[in-house]
C-alpha positions as CSV (number, residue, x, y, z in Angstrom):
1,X,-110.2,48.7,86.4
2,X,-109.6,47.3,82.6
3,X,-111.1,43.4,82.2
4,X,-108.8,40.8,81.8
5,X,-107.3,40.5,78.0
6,X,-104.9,37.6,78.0
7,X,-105.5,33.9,78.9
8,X,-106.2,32.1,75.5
9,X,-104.3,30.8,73.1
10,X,-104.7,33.7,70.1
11,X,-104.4,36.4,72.8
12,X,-100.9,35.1,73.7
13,X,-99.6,34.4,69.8
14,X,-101.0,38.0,69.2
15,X,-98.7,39.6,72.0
16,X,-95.8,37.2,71.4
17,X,-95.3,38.3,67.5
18,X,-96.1,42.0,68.0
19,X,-93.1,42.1,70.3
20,X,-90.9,39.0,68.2
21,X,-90.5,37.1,71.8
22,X,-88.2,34.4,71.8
23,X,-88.3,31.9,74.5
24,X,-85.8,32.1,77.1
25,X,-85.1,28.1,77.5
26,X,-82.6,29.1,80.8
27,X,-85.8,30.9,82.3
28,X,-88.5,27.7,81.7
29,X,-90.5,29.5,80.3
30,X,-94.3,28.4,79.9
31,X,-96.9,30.6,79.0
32,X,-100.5,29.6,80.9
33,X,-103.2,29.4,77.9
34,X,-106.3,28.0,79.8
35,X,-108.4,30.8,81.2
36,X,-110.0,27.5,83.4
37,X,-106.9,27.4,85.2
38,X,-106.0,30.9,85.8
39,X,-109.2,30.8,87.9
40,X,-108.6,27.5,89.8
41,X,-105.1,29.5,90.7
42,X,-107.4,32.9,91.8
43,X,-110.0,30.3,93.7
44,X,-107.2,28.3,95.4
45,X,-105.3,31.1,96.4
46,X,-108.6,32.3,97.8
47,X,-107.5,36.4,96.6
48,X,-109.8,39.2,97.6
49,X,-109.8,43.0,97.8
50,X,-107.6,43.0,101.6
51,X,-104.8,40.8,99.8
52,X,-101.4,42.3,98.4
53,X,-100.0,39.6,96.4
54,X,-96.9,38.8,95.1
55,X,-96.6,37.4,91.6
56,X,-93.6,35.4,90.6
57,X,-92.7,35.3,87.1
58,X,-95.8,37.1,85.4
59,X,-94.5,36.2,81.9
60,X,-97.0,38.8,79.5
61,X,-99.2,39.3,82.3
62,X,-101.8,36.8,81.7
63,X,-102.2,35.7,85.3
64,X,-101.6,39.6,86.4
65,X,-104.3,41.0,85.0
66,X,-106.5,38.6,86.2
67,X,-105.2,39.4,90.0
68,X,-104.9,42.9,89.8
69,X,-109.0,42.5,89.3
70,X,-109.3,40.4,92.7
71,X,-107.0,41.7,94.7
72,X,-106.3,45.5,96.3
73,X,-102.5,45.3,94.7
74,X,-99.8,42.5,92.8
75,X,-96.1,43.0,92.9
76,X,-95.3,41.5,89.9
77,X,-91.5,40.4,90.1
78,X,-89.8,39.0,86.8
79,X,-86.0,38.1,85.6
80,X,-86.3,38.6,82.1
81,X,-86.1,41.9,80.8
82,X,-87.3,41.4,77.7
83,X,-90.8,41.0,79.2
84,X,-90.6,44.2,80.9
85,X,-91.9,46.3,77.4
86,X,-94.6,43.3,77.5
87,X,-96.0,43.7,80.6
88,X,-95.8,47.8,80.4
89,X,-97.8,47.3,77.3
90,X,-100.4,44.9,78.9
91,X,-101.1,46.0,82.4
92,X,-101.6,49.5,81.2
93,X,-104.5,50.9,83.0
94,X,-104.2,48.3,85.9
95,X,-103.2,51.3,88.2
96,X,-103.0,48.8,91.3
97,X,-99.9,46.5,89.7
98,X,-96.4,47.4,90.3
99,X,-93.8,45.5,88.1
100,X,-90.0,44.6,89.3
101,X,-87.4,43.3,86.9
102,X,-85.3,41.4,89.7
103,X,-84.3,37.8,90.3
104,X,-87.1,36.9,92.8
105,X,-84.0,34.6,94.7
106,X,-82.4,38.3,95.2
107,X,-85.3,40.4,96.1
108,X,-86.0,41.7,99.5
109,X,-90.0,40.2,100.1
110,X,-89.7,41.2,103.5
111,X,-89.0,45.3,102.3
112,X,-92.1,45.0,99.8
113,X,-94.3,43.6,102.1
114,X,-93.4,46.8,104.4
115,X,-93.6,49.2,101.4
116,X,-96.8,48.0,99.8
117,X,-98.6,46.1,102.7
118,X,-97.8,47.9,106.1
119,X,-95.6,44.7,106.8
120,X,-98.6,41.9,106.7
121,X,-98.5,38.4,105.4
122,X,-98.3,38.5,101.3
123,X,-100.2,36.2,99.3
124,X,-97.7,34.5,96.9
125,X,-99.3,33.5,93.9
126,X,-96.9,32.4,90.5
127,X,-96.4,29.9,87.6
128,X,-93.4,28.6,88.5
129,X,-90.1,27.5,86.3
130,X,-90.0,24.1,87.0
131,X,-85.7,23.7,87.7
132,X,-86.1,26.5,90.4
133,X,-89.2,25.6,91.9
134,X,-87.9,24.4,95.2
135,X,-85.1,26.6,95.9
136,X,-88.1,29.7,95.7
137,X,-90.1,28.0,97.9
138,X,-87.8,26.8,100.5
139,X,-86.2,30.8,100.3
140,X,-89.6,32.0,101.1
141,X,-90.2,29.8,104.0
142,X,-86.8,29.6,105.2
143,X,-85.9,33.8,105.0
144,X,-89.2,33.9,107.4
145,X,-90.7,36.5,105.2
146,X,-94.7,37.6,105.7
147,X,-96.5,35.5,104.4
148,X,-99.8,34.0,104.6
149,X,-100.1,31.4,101.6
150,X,-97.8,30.5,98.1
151,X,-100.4,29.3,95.4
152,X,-98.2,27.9,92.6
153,X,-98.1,25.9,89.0
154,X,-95.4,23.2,89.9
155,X,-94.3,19.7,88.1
156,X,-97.0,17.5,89.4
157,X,-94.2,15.3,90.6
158,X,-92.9,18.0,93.0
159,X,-96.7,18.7,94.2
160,X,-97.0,14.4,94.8
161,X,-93.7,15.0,96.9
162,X,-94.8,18.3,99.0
163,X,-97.9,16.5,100.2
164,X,-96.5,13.5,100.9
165,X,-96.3,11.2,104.1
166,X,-94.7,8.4,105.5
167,X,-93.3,5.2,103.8
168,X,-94.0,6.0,99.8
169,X,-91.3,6.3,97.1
170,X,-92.8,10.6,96.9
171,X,-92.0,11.2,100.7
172,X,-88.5,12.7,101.3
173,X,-86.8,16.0,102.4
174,X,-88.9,18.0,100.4
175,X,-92.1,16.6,101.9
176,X,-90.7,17.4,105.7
177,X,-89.6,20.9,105.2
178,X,-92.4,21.8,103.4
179,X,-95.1,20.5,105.7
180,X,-93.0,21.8,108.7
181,X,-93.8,25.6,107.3
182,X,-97.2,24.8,105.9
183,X,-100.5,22.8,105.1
184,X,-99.8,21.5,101.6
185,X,-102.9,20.8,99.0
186,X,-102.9,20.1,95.7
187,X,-106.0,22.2,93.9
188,X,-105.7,21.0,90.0
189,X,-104.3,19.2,87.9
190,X,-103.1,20.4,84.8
191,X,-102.3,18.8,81.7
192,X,-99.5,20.4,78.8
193,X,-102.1,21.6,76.5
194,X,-102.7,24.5,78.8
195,X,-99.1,25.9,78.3
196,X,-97.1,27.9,75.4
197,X,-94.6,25.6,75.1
198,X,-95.9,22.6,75.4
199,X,-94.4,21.5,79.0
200,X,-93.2,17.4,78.2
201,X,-94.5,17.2,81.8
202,X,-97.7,17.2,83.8
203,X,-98.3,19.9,86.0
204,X,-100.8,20.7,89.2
205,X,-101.8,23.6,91.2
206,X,-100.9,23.3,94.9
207,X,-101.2,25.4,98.0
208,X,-99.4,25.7,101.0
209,X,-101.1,27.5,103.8
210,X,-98.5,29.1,106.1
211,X,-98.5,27.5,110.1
212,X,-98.6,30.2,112.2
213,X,-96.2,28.3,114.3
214,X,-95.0,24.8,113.3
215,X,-96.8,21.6,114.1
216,X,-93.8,20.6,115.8
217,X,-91.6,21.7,118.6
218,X,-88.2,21.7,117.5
219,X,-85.0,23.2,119.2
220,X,-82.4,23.6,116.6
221,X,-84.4,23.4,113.2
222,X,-80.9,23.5,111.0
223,X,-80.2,20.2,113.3
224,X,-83.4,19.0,112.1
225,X,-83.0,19.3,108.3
226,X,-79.2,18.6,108.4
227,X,-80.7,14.9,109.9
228,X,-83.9,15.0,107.3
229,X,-81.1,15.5,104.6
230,X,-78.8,12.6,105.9
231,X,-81.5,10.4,106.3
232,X,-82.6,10.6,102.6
233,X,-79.4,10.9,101.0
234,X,-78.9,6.8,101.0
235,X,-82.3,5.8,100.8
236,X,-81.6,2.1,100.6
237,X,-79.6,2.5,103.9
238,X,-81.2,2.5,107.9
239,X,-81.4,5.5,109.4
240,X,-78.5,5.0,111.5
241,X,-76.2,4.3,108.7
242,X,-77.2,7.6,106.9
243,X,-76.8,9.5,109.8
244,X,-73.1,7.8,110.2
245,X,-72.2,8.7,106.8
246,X,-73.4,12.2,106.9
247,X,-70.3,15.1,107.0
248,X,-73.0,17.3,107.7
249,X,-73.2,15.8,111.4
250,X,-70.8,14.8,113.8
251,X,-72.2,12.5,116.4
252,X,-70.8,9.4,117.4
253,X,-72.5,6.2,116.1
254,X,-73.0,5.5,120.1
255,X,-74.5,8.4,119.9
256,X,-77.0,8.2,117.2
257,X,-78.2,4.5,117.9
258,X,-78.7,5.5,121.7
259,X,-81.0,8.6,119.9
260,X,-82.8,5.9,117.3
261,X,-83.7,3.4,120.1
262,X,-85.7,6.1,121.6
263,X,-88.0,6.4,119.0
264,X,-89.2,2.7,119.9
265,X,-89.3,2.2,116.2
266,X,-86.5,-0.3,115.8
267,X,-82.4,-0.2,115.3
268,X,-82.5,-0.7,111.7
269,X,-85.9,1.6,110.6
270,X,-85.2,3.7,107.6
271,X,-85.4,7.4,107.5
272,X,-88.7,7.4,105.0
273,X,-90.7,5.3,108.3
274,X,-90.4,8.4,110.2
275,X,-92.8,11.3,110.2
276,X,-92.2,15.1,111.2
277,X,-93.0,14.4,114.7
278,X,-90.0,11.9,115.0
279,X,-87.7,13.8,112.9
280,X,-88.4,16.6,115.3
281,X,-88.0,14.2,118.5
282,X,-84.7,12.6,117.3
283,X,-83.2,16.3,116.2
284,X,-83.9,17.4,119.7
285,X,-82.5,14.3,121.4
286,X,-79.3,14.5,119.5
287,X,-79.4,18.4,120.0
288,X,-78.6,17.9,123.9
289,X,-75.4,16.0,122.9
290,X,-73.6,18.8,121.6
C-alpha cells in the first residue's frame, strides 16, 4: 500500500495545474489542505482495518488516500466527472479503493454496502458541499441504509445546530431529526485557511454515531417530523398556533390543545421548549386521533 501524497497546499496546486482544474462553484467545491485535519477526520471517525467506508465527494483524493491506508476498503463516490482522470491518476496503486462517478443523492448505499461489505454498517466519512449538506445526511438516515457512523466537514453553523438542545436560537428541526437517528459530536473546528478555496465560512468536524434503535419510542415517525416541522416554521408563534397553521396536518385546534395540555408544559409553550421526548409524546398522542 503506497503512503499518502496529497494533503498540503503545493501537493494540491501541483495536481490542480497538471490537469487545468477549474472549480465547479455549483459543486462547492473546497479542497482540504491541512494534513492536521485529515487526521482529526481519520481519528473521529475512529477507521480501522474491519471498516468499509464510504467517501462522499473525494475531490483529488486527498482524504482517500489517507483512508484507503486505515481502512480494509473506501467507496469513493463523486458527481464531477472531471475529477474522475484525477482520482485514477492519484489513487493508482491503492488496490483497496473503488471510485464511482454518481450523484451520491442517486446512489444505491444499501446495494454497495451488500457488494463490498457483506451488507454491514458502512462508515461514512466526506468533506461535505456546504448547500447539500443536510439533504445527504437526512437521505442517509432517513433511506435506513447500513450504517454505523457519518464523520463529516460541515458549516460550523450546521454542526452548532445538529448538536443542539432545548431553548437556544441553534435548536430546530435539524437538531431533532438528527439526534433521533444518532449521537451528534462535534470533533474540530476548522478555520478557512485549511481549504482550496478559501471557504468565507467556518467549518468543524462532527460525528454522528448511528442509535441502534432511537432514544425514543415513536409510532408514526412521518407524524413526528411533519409536527417538528410545523412547530419551527413560525418560530415566534406557540406551539399550538404552528401546529394550526400547518397544511401538513389536519387536526382540529380542539384537538391539538387537548394534545399540548398533556405535556404539562403550558397552553402557550413554544415548539423550541420541547425536547425529543416530548415531540415524540405529543406525535403519538395526536397519532391516536386519526
Amino acid at each position: 500500500m503506497k503512503q499518502p501524497t496529497l494533503g498540503n497546499p503545493q501537493e494540491t496546486i501541483a495536481v490542480l495545474q497538471k490537469y487545468n482544474f477549474v472549480f465547479q462553484k455549483k459543486f462547492g467545491q473546497n479542497f482540504l489542505i491541512d494534513p492536521h485535519v485529515l487526521d482529526k477526520i481519520i481519528r473521529a471517525a475512529g477507521i480501522d482495518k474491519n471498516d468499509c467506508v464510504l467517501e462522499i465527494g473525494p475531490g483529488i483524493g486527498t482524504m482517500t488516500q489517507h483512508l484507503a491506508c486505515e481502512a480494509r476498503r473506501v467507496i469513493a463516490v463523486e458527481i464531477d466527472r472531471a475529477l474522475i482522470p484525477i482520482l485514477e491518476d492519484t489513487l493508482d496503486g491503492y488496490d483497496n479503493v473503488r471510485i464511482i462517478n454518481e450523484d451520491i443523492l442517486k446512489t444505491d448505499i444499501a446495494k454497495l454496502a451488500e457488494e463490498e461489505n457483506g451488507g454491514q454498517p458502512l462508515k461514512v466519512v466526506a468533506n461535505l458541499p456546504y448547500y447539500i449538506t443536510t439533504p445527504i445526511i437526512m437521505g442517509l438516515f432517513e433511506n435506513h441504509v447500513p450504517l454505523k457512523s457519518i464523520t463529516v466537514m460541515v458549516q460550523k453553523e450546521v454542526a452548532d445546530r445538529m448538536q443542539a438542545g432545548p431553548g437556544g436560537k441553534d435548536y430546530g428541526a435539524l437538531s431533532l431529526a438528527v439526534q433521533y437517528y444518532a449521537k451528534p459530536y462535534i470533533a474540530a473546528n476548522v478555520p478557512p485557511n485549511c481549504f482550496m478555496p478559501r471557504p468565507k465560512v467556518g467549518s468543524a468536524v462532527i460525528r454522528l454515531e448511528r442509535y441502534e434503535h432511537p432514544p425514543v419510542a415513536v409510532e408514526n415517525e412521518k407524524l413526528m417530523f411533519r409536527i417538528i416541522r410545523a412547530s419551527f416554521n413560525q418560530r415566534r408563534k406557540t406551539l399550538a398556533n404552528g401546529l394550526k397553521n400547518s397544511a401538513e396536518l389536519n387536526f382540529s385546534k380542539e384537538e391539538i390543545e387537548a394534545a399540548i395540555a398533556k405535556l404539562d408544559k403550558g397552553a402557550s409553550v413554544r415548539g423550541e421548549a420541547l425536547n425529543l421526548e416530548e415531540f415524540a409524546k405529543l406525535s403519538n398522542i395526536l397519532n391516536k386521533i386519526k
